[in-house]
C-alpha positions in Angstrom: -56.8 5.8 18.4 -54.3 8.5 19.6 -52.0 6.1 21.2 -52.0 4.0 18.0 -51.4 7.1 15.6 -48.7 8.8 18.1 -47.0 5.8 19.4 -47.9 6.9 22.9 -47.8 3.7 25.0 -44.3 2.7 23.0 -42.8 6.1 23.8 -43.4 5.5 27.4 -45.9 8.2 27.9 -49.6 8.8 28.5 -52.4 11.2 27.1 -52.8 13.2 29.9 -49.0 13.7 30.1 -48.8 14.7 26.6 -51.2 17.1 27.3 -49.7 18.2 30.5 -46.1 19.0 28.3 -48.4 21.1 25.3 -49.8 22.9 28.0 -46.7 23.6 29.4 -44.6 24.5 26.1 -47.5 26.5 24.5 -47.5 28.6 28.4 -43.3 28.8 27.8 -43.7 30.1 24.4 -47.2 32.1 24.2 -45.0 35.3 24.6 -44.8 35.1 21.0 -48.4 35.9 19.8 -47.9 39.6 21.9 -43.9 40.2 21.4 -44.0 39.1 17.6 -46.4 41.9 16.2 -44.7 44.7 18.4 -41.6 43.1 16.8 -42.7 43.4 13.0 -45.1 46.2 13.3 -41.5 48.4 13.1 -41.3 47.1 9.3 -44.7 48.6 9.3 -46.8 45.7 9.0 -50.6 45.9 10.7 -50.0 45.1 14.4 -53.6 43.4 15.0 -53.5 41.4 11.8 -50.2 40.1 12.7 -51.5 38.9 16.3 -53.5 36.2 13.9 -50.7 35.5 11.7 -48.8 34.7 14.5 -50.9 32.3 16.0 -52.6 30.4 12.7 -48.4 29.7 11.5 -47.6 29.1 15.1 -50.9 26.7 14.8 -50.0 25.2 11.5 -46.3 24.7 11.9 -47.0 23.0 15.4 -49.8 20.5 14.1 -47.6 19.5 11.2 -44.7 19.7 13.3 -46.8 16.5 15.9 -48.6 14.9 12.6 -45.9 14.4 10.2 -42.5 13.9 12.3 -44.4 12.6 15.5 -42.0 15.1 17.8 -43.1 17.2 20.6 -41.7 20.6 19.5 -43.7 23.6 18.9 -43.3 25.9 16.4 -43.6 30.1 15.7 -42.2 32.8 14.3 -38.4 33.1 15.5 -37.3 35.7 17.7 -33.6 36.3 16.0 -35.3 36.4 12.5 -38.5 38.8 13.0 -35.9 41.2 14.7 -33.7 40.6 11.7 -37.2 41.2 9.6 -37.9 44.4 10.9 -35.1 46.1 12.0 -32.5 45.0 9.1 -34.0 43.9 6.1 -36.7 46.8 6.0 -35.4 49.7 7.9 -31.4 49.3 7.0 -32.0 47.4 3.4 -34.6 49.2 2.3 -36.6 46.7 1.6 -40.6 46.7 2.1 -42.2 44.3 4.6 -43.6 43.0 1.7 -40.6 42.5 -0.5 -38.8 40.7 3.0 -41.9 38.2 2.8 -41.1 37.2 -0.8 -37.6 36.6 0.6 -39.0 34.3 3.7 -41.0 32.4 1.4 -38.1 31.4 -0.6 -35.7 30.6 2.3 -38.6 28.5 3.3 -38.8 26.5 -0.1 -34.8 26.1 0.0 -35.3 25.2 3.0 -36.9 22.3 1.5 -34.7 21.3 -0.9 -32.1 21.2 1.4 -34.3 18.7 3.4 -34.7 16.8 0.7 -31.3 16.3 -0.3 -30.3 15.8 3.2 -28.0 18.5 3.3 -29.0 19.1 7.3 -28.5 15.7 8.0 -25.6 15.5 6.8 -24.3 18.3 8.6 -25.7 17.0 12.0 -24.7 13.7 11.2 -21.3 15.5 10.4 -21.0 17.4 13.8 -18.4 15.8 16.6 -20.2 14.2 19.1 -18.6 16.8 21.3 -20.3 19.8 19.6 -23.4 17.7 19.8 -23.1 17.8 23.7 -21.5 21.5 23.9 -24.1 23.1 21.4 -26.6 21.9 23.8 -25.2 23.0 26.4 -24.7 26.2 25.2 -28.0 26.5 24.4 -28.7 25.7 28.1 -26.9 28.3 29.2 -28.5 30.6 26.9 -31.6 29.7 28.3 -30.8 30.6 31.5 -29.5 33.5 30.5 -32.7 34.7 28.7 -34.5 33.2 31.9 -32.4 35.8 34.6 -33.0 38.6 32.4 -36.8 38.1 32.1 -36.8 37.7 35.8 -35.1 40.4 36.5 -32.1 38.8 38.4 -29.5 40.3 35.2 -29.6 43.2 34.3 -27.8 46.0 31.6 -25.0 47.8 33.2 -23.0 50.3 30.7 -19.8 49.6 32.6 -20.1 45.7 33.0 -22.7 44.7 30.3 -24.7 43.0 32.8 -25.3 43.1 36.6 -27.8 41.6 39.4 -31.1 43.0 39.7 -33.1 44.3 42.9 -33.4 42.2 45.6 -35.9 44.4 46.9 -38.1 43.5 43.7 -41.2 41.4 43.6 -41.3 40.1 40.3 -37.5 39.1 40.7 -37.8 37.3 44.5 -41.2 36.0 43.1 -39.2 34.2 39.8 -37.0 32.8 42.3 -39.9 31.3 44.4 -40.5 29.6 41.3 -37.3 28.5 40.0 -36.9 26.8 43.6 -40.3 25.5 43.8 -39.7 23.9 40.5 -36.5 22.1 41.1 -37.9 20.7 44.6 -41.1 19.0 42.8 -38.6 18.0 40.3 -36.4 16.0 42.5 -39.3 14.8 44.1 -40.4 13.6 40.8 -43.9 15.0 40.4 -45.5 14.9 37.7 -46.0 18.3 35.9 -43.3 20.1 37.9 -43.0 23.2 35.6 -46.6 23.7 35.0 -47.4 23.5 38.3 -44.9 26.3 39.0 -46.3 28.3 36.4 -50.0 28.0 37.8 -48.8 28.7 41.3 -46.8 31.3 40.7 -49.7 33.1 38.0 -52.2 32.9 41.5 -49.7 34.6 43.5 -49.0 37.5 41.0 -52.7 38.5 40.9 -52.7 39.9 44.6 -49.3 41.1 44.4 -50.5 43.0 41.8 -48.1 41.7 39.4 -51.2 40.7 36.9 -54.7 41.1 36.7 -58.0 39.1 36.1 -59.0 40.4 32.2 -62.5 42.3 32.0 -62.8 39.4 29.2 -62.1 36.3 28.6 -63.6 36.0 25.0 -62.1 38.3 22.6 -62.9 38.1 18.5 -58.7 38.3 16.5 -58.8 40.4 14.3 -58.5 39.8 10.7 -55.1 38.6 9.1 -55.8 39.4 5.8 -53.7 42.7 5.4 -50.8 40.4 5.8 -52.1 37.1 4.5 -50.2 36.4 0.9 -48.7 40.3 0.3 -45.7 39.0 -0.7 -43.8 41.1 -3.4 -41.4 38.9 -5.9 -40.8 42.2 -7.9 -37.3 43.2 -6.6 -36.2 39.2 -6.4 -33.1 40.1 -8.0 -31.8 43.3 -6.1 -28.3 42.9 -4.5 -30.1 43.1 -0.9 -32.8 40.9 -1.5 -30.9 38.2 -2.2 -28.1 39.1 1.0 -31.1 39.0 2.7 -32.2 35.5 1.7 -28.8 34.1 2.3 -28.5 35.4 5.9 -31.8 34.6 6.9 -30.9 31.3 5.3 -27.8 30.8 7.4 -29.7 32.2 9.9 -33.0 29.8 10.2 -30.9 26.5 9.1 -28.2 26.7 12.3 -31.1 27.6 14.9 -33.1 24.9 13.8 -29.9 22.3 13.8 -29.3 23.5 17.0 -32.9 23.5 18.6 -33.8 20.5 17.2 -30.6 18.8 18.8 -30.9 19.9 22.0 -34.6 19.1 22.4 -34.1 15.3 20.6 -30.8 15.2 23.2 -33.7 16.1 26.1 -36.3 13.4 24.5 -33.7 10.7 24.2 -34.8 11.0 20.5 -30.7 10.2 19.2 -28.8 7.3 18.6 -25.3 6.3 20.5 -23.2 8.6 17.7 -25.9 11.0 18.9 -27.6 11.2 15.8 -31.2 12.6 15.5 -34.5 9.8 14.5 -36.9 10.5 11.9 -34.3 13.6 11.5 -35.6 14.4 8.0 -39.2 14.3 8.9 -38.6 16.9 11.9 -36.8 19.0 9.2 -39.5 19.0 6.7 -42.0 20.1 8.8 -40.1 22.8 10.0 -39.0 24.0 6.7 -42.9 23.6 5.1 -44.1 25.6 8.9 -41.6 28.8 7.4 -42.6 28.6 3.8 -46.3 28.5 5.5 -45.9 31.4 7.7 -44.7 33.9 5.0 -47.9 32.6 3.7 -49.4 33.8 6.6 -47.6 36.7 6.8 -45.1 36.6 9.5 -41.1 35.9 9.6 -38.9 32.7 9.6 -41.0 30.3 11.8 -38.8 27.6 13.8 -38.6 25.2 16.3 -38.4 26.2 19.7 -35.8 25.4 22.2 -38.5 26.0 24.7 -40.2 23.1 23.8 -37.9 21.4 26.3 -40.2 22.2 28.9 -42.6 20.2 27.6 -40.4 17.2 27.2 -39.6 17.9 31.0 -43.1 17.3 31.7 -42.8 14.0 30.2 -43.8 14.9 26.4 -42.5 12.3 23.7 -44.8 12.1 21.1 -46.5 14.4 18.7 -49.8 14.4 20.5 -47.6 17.5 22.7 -47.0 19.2 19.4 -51.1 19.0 18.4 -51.9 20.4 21.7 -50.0 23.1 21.2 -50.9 23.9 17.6 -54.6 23.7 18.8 -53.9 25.8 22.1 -52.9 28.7 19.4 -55.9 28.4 17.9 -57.6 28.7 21.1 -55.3 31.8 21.8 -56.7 33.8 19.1 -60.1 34.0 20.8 -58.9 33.7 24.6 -56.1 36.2 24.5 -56.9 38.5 27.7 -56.9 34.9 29.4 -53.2 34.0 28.3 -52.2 37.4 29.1 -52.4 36.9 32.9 -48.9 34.3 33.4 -46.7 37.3 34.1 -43.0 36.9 33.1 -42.2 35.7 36.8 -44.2 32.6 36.0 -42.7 31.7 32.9 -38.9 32.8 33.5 -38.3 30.4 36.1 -39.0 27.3 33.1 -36.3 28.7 31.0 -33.8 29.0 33.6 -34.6 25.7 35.1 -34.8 23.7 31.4 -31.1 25.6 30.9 -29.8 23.6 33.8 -31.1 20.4 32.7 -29.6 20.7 29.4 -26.2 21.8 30.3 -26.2 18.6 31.8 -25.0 17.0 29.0 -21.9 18.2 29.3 -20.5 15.8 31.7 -20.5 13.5 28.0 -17.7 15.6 26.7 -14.3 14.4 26.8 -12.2 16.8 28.8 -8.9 14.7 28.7 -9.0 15.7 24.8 -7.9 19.1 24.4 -9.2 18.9 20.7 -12.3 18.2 21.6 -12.9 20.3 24.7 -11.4 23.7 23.3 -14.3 23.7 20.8 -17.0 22.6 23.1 -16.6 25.2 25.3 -16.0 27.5 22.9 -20.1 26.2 21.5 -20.9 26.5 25.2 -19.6 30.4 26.1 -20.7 31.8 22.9 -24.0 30.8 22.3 -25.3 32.8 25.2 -22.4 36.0 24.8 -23.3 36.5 21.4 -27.2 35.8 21.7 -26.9 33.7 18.7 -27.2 30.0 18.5 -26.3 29.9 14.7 -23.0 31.5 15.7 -22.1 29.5 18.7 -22.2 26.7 16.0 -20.1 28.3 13.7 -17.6 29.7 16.4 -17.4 26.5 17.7 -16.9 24.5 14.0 -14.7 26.3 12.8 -11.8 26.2 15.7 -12.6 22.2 15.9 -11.4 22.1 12.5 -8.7 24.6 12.8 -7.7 23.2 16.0 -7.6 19.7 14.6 -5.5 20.3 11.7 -3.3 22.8 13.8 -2.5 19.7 16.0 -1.9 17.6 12.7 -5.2 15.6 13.1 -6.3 16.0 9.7 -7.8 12.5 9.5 -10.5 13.4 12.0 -12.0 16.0 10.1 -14.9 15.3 7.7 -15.4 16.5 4.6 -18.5 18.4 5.5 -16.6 19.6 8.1 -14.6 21.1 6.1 -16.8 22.7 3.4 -19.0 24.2 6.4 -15.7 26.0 7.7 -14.7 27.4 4.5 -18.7 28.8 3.9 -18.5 30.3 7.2 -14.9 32.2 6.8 -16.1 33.6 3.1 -19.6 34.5 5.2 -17.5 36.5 7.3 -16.1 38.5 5.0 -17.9 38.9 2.3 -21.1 39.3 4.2 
């Protein structure tokens, strides 16, 4: 029955290794149900109510997410928006937590127009096929990047931005012990590689003293109903609201284009022009999983690029999607238990899905200056700016520029086009 719904024999995959790749993205991305309420309890939202929000709209954006559009990606609140949430639209608008629901909710529903009238895919279908390969590989980078910081191996210097960690620390030499342990079963092609890294790594950590066994296992989540429907449409009109809609707008459409391109480029899910399959059903259920989760109470939810892992572990089907809806579920009662995979476990997977997907750029024309210039441009900036949204529009708008500087004017689409001119007037009047 589940390999008839999911299309799992015709994908190439199995059940198990479906299960294997939820397990493994839900143990990537599972961060989310501890670092989210920290995140939004600044707005001065509940912190234990929001544990449960995050994990039933991380539940219910994933499920649809496997059911509807048949991809493995999981889904959960976004990291860039519920710091944007918190930190600009309630403590530097003015705005109550409340209020920046009622603006979530109805980025969510435009989000759904826009799906509708295919106005994402047009823009992806729009996008060079050498942004389509640098954007991921940005991305990759990014990954990385986020992956050496959690282990420790980057660091913040005042002087330099960044430097290397301690060599002398645990947790770092420990994330590198799984990074290498990771690519060797990788090359070796066994089955699992990441998860098996994370497992290994977990048992390690617990005489190192780097994690502990819980006193529990079983915990009851506490209730979500001080968050659940409290949005406020009262002040829909105010100058900042509506700033505030539009940027988290911007915001949650470009992450998603981006995610959701790298992880199909990952799956194979794209045609020769590198165009996404079933693209409008992956974008529907990622714009109804946001509208839900201000439902629920939380921030823009979107796909996440960490969902790679799981297509790393062989994951092609939506079956990986439904395990990882249902493992939130399980969260909510098992935290103490999720709690043990210290960051050493999981930093390694981002740092070694980064590598696989800057891959792709070996698909980029580098005889083309016009083509390259931008690419790299997609690839640099993702990660130096922290911002996938803006590595796309860095990188758009000098392939345009660059193209018509060069009097290629032919090359550039119209969408193109329209998509540079938004981004300049975003600039400045935003």
């Amino acid at each position: 029955m589940l390999d008839k719904f999911f299309g799992i024999t015709f994908s190439g995959s199995t059940v198990k290794r479906e299960i294997i790749a939820g397990l493994t993205t839900f143990m990537t991305m599972s961060y989310i149900i501890f670092v989210n309420p920290d995140i939004l309890s600044n707005s001065g939202m509940p912190r234990d109510a929001l544990i449960t929000a995050t994990c039933l709209a991380a539940a219910f954006a994933s499920i649809l997410m496997g059911l509807y559009a048949n991809y493995p990606i999981g889904l959960a609140t976004s990291m860039t928006s519920n710091v944007f949430f918190a930190f600009v639209i309630v403590k530097s608008m003015g705005l109550s937590w409340q209020e920046g629901l009622a603006a979530v909710f109805i980025v969510g529903v435009l989000f759904i127009f826009i799906t509708v009238g295919r106005i994402r895919e047009l823009i992806m279908d729009a996008i060079p096929i050498s942004l389509k390969m640098g954007i991921p590989a940005g991305i990759g980078i990014f990954l990385m990047f986020i992956g050496l910081q959690s282990a420790g191996i980057i660091v913040n210097n005042d002087a330099t931005l960044v430097t290397y960690g301690d060599f002398h620390n645990i947790n770092m030499l420990l994330s590198i012990f799984g990074l290498l342990l990771m690519i060797i079963l990788h090359i070796r092609k066994v089955t699992g590689a990441i998860l098996i890294s994370i497992v290994v790594v977990t048992i390690i950590s617990i005489p190192l003293g780097l994690t502990k066994m819980p006193d529990g296992i079983v915990s009851v989540p506490p209730s979500a109903a001080p968050v659940f429907f409290q949005m406020d449409f009262s002040n829909i009109l105010n100058s900042n609201f509506l700033m505030a809609v539009f940027t988290m707008l911007f915001m949650a459409v470009f992450d998603t284009i981006g995610t959701l391109m790298g992880v199909a480029q990952r799956a194979g899910f794209v045609d020769e022009k590198g165009n996404m399959l079933r693209a409008k059903k992956a974008f529907m259920a990622d714009a109804l999983g946001s509208t839900a989760g201000s439902i629920f109470g939380v921030s823009t939810v979107g796909a996440y690029i960490e969902s790679i892992t799981g297509v790393e572990s062989g994951g092609r089907t939506g079956l990986t999607a439904v395990i990882i809806g249902l493992l939130f579920i399980f969260a909510m009662f098992f935290s103490p238990l999720i709690q043990i995979v210290p960051s050493a476990a999981t930093a390694p997977a981002l740092i070694f899905v980064g590598i696989l997907m800057f891959s792709v750029v070996e698909k980029i024309n580098f005889k083309d200056w016009t083509e390259l210039a931008p690419a790299v441009i997609a690839v640099i900036m993702t990660p130096l700016t922290y911002n996938i949204a803006m590595g796309i529009e860095l990188s758009i708008l000098a392939y345009v520029i660059i193209k018509a500087g060069t009097g290629r004017y032919k090359e550039i689409s119209k969408t193109m086009l329209v998509l540079s001119i938004i981004f300049i007037l975003k600039e400045i009047f935003a």
